[in-house]
N, C-alpha and C positions, 0 to 999 in steps of 0.2 A: 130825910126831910130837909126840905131850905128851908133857912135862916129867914127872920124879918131882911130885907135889904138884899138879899141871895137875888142873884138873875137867872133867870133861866132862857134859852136862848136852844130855839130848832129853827129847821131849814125847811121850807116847803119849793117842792121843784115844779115846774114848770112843765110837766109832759102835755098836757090837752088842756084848753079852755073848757072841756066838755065835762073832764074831773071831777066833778063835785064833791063827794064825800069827805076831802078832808078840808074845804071852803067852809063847813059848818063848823067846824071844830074854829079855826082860827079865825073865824066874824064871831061865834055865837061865845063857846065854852073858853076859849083861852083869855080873854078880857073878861068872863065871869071869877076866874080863878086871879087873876092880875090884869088889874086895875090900872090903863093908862099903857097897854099894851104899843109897842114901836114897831111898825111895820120899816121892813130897809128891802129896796129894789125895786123893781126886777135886777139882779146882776147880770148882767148880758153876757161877762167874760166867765160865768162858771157854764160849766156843762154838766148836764141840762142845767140852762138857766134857774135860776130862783130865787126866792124871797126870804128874806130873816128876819125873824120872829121873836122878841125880846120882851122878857116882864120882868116886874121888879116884885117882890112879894114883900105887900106892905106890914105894918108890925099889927 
């Protein structure tokens, strides 16, 4: 389990604009679960590109 204050921190990659399914997770479910959710990117220098997804789980 994290901690109040614990981050938690995934990567969503870049394959298709067309990708949906995991668009709902990180608009709908992940700022349900952590509050004030930090979206970082596009990273243009990773391969495949991607997005990093950071929350802080409040107390």
């Amino acid at each position: 389990m994290l901690r109040p204050g614990g981050r938690f921190v995934t990567f969503a990659y870049a394959f298709s604009p067309l990708f949906k399914p995991g668009r709902r997770f990180f608009k709908e479910k992940l700022p349900a679960t952590f509050p004030g959710v930090e979206r970082i990117g596009p990273i243009w220098k990773n391969m495949p590109p991607c997005h990093v997804y950071v929350g802080v789980k409040q107390a």
